[in-house]
Each structure stands twice: as C-alpha cells, then as structure tokens.
C-alpha positions in Angstrom: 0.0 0.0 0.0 1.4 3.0 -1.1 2.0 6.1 0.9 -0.3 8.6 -1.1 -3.6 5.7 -0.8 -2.2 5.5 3.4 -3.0 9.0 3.3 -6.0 9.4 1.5 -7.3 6.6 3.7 -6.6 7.9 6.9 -8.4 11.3 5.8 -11.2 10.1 5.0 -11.4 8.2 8.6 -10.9 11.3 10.0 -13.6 12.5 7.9 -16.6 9.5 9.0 -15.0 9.3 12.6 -18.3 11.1 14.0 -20.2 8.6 12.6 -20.7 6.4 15.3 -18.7 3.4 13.7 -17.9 0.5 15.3 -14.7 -1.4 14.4 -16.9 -4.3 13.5 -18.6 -2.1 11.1 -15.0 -0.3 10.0 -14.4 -2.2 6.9 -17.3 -1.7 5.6 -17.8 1.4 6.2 -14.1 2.5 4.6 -14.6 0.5 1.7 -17.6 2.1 0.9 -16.3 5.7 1.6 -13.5 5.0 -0.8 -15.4 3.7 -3.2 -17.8 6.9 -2.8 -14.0 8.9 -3.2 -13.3 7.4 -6.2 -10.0 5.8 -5.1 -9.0 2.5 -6.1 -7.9 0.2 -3.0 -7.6 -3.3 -3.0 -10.2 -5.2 -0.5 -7.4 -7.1 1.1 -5.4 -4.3 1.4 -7.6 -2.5 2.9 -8.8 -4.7 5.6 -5.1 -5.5 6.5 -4.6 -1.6 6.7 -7.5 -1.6 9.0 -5.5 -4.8 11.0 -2.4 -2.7 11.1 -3.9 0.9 12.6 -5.5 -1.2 15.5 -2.6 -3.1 16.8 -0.1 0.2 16.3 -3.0 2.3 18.1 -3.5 4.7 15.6 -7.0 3.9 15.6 -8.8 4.2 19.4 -11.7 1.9 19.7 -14.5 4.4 21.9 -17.9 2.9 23.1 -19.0 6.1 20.5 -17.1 4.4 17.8 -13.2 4.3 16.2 -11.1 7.7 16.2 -8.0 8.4 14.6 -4.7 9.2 16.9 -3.8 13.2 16.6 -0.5 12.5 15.4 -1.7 10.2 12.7 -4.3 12.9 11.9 -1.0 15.4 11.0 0.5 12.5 9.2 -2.1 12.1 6.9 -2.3 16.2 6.5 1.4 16.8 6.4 3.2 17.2 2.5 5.1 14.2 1.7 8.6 14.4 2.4 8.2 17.6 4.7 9.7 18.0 7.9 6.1 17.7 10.2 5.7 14.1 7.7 8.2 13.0 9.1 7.7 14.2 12.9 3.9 13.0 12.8 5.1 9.4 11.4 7.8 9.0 14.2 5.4 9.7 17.5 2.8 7.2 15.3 5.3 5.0 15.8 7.2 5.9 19.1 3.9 5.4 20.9 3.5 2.2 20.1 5.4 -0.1 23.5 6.3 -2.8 21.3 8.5 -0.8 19.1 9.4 2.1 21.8 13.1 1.2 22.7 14.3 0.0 19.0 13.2 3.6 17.9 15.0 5.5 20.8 18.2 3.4 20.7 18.5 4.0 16.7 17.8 7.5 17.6 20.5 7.7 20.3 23.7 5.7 19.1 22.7 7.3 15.8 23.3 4.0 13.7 22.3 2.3 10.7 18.6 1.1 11.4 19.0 -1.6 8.5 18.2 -4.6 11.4 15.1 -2.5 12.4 13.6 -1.9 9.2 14.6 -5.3 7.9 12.4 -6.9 11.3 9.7 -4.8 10.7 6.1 -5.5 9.1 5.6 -4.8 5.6 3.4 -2.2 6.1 5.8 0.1 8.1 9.2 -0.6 6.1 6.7 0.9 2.6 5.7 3.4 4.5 8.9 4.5 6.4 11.1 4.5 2.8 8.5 6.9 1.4 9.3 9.5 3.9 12.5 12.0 4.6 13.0 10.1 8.0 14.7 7.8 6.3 17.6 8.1 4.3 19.6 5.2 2.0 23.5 5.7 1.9 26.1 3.0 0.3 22.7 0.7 1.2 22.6 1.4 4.7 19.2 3.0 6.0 19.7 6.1 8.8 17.4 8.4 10.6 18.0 11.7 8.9 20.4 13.9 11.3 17.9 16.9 10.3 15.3 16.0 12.8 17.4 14.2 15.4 17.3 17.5 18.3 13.1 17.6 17.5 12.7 13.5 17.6 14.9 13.4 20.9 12.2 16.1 22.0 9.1 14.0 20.6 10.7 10.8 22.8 11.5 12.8 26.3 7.6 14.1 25.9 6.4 10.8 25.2 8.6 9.2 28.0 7.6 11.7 30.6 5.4 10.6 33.6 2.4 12.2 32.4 2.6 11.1 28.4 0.9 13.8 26.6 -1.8 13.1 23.9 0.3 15.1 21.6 3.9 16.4 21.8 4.1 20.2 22.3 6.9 19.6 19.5 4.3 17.9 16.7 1.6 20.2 17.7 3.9 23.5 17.4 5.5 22.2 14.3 1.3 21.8 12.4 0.3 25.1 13.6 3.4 26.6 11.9 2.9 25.0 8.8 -1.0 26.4 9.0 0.0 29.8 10.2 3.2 31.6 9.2 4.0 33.2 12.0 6.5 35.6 10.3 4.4 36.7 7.7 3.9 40.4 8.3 0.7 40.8 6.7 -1.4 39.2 9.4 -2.8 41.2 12.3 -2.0 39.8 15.8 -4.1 40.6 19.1 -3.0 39.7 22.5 0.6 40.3 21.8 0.9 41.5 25.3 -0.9 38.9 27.4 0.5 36.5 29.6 0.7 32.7 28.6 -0.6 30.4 31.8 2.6 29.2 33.5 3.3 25.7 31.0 6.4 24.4 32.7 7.4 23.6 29.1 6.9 27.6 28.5 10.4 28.4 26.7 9.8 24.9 24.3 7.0 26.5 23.2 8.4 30.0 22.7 11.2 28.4 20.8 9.1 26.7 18.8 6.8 29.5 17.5 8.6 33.0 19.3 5.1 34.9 18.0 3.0 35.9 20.7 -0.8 36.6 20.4 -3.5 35.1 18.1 -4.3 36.3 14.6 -7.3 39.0 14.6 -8.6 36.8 11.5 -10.3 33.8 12.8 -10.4 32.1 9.0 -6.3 32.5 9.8 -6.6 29.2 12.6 -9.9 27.9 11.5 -8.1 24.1 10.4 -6.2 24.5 13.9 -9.0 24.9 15.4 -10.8 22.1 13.3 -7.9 20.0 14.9 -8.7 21.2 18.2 -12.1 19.9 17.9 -10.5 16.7 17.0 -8.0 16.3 19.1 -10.7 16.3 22.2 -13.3 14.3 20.4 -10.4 11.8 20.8 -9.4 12.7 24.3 -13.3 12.8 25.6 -14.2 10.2 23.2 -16.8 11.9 21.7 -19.2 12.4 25.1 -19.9 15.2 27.3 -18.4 13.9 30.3 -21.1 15.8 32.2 -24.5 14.3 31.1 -23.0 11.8 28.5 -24.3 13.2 25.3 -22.8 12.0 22.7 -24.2 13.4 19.3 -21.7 15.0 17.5 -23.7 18.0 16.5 -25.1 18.7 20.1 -21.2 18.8 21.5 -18.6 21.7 21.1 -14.8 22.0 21.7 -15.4 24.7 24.8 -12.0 26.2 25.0 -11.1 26.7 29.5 -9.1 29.9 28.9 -11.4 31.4 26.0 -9.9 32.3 22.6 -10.7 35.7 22.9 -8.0 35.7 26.0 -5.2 33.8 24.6 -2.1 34.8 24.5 -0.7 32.5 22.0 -1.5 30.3 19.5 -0.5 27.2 21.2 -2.9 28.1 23.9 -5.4 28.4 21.3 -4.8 25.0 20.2 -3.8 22.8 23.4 -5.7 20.0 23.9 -5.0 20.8 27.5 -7.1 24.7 27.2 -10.6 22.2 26.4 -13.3 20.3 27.5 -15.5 18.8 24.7 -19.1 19.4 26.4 -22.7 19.8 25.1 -24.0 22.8 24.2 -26.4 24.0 27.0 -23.1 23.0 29.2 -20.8 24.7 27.0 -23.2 28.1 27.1 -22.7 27.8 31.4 -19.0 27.2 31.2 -18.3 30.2 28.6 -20.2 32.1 30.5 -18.6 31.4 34.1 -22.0 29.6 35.8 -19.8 26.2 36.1 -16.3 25.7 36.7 -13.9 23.2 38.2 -11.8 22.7 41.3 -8.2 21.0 40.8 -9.6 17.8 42.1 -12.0 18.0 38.8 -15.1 18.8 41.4 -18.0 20.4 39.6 -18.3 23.9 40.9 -21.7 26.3 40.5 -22.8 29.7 40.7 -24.7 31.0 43.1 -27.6 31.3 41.3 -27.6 27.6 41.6 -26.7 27.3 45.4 -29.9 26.0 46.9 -31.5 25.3 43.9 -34.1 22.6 44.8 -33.8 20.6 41.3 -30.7 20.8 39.1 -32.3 18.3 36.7 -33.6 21.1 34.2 -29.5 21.7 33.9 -28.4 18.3 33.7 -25.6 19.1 36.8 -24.8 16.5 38.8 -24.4 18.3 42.5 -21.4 15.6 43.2 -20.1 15.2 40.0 -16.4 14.9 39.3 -14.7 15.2 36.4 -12.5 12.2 35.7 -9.1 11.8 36.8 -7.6 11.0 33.3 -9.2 14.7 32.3 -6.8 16.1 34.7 -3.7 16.7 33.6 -1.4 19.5 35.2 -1.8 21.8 32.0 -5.5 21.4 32.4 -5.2 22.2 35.9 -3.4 25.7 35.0 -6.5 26.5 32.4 -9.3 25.7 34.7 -7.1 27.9 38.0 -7.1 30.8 35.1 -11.1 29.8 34.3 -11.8 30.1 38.4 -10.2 33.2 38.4 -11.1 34.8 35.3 -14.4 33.2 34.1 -16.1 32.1 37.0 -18.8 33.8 38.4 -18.8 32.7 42.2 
C-alpha cells in the first residue's frame, strides 16, 4: 500500500470518525467511503490496513465508535517528504510499546537502522522509505540527522510521567505549517498577554517565538478544526457531564477562551478544552460552572440551593474524571476560576 492511498485513507477516517462506527462495522464502512472517493484500493489491502492501525493504536476503539490518533491525523495532513511528515510518522510510531526502545536506541547511538527496518512489518518498512526520515546511503538505511534534536524532544515528551496526547513539538510544528507566524501581513491581538505558567513555557516560545493570536479567525480555522478533534479523541466523543454524545449537540469549549489567549498554542492545546454539550458549554463560557483542581463540579450561586438541578443536567457531586486532569489542564481551569467564573 502505497503512501499517497495510506493518506487518503486515513483522511477520509478522520472525515466518517463522527459517525458512530464500530470497528466491527469499519471495513465496511471505509470500503464504501472510498469507493464513494473514487480511489482505487484493494479489498485485502484494505482490511489489512485496518489490522495494522489497530494493533499500532493509531486507531482508538470508543464505546462512540473508532477515532484516529492526533499524530496520525498530522501525518495524513502533512506534505510528503516535509519535515512535520516525518515528525507525525515518528510519534505514530514511538507510541506504540512494542516498538518504543528500538526507535529510541536507533535515535540515540545514531546508527544504521537496517536490522530495524529489515524486522519490521511490511506495512511500516513501505511506509517508512517513502518519507525524509529515512535516508539510503552505500545501502545502509539512517534516521536523517535533520530532525534528530526535534525527535529526541518528541521521545523525552512521550517518555515523561504524564505522556501527553500530543507532543508540544508535533503540535507547534502543524500550527506553523498552518500559520506563518512571520508573515507580516497578518494582524496579531494579545501580543501583550500572559501565557498560563506551562512548565514547558520556553519549548514552546522556541518553537513559535510569535506571541498573540491572529485578529482573522479564517487564519486558525483548520487548527481549530484539529482542536475539535483532538478532544473528540481525548473525551471520546461524550460530554463527560450528562453523556451526550451526538456530535452536533457537543462543542470543543475552549477553558481559557480564545478571545483571551495569548498565544497560539494556547489556542490549540488539547489541555485549554473540555468537549461538552451545548447547554453546558453556554454555562462554562459564560462562568455559571467551573472546576476545582480535584475535577469537582463547581456552580454559581444562582444555583446554590437550587431545589432541582435536573432542568440543567448538573450533577451536584459530579467529578470530572481523573484521566481529564492533567497538570496543564489544571493551570487553564485555575485561570477559568479566576477569570471566568462567576462565584
């Protein structure tokens, strides 16, 4: 299978992610999509495609259907043979266990990966010699030097106690090839705002320098597409609140609001959102709910002594979930309490 019909394929699971499909019904489903694309894919092919993005958890099985990984999502986006390609293709496959300490010794001692690629499946030897992360010299196979400072990154995020669900490097290297950042013609706001405390704060500044969000909305409209992605995935695809799960009745309610950001990775962190339904959106945004660090639903005191809650759908002892919680969540919802919430 070659890398342009990997591609293809993967968008258009992106695309019919939302629809509820059950990895029983996946084949199916993709075949028919693809036929409907017009693209020509053989049937075994596909289904050992389908084989191949479950065991390498690039697809997540939900109780609310499949959903494609975020980095496998920029993969499919990225140009071929670009830098991000080959960034995206690497945490696909540096987050899979199995294959986790080949990858970071062949990073480290810097030598040829023939063994690896010669031990690997089919499907990931095609795919790795179509990309720039691979190079072919005197017919010995390296990791190109080019990305070995950003792919040491990717690995010490992925290795880190609290594995994000995307590296701040891969998510700061799509939004740059989205929004130039040094292209003077587009206006900035927020310039002089403060980012919330990130403890990764000067990888992120080194990353993309820029500080503010573009006035232009249509500028980060596919970032924020991702964004809406990226927590369908994490949330996977339900209000965590009263378990809606129709993926027109739920948004991606940004913690520390758009309007306020400072940058545009806080516009696009995974970390600044909680996917919730609409009516619980509207009370978030406008400060009526909010959260303590322990993920304890907090409520304004127009709905202290409230006899019945049910018309709201808020559960008086409700929690949010410890997974939901990670530390740079717990910096966005401190700025919501302070900022948003209307005690």
């Amino acid at each position: 299978m070659k890398k342009l019909l990997w591609k293809k394929t993967l968008n258009i699971l992106d695309e019919i992610e939302t629809q509820n499909i059950q990895v029983a019904q996946l084949y199916d489903n993709l075949a028919q999509a693809v036929k409907d694309k017009g693209i020509s894919c053989d049937s075994a092919d596909l289904a050992a495609f389908i084989s191949y993005l479950l065991r390498f958890g690039l697809i997540k099985n939900t109780n609310c259907g499949i959903d494609l990984s975020p980095s496998a999502t920029i993969f499919a986006r990225a140009e071929s043979y670009s830098r991000l390609e080959s960034l995206a293709i690497f945490e696909c496959f540096y987050r899979h266990e199995k294959t986790r300490e080949v990858w970071k010794n062949a990073v480290h001692q810097k030598c040829s990966i023939n063994s690896l690629l010669m031990n690997t499946d089919p499907f990931s030897y095609k795919l790795l010699m179509e990309t720039a992360l691979i190079y072919d010299h005197k017919h010995q196979y390296w990791i190109s030097d080019r990305y070995f400072h950003e792919l040491c990154k990717i690995m010490e995020e992925v290795d880190c106690g609290e594995a994000p669900l995307l590296s701040i490097t891969l998510c700061c290297a799509y939004a740059s090839t989205i929004v130039d950042h040094q292209k003077p013609g587009i206006l900035y706001k927020n310039e002089d705002l403060s980012l919330v405390p990130y403890p990764d704060l000067s990888m992120i500044l080194a990353a993309i320098p820029r500080r503010g969000v573009p006035c232009d909305r249509d500028e980060t409209r596919k970032l924020q597409s991702f964004y809406k992605d990226t927590l369908f995935h994490e949330y996977e695809h339900v209000c965590p609140i009263c378990g809606i799960d129709l993926p027109h009745m739920l948004i991606a309610s940004h913690i520390k609001p758009f309007r306020e950001c400072a940058h545009i990775y806080e516009a696009i962190d995974h970390h600044n959102g909680i996917l919730l339904c609409r009516n619980h959106d509207y009370l978030f945004d406008q400060g009526y709910i909010s959260f303590s660090d322990q993920g304890a639903l907090i409520m304004n005191r127009d709905f202290s002594g409230n006899d019945s809650l049910t018309p709201y759908h808020l559960p008086p002892n409700f929690v949010l979930p410890r997974q939901y919680l990670t530390n740079s969540r717990r910096l966005f919802l401190d700025y919501h309490r302070q900022h948003i919430f209307k005690g």
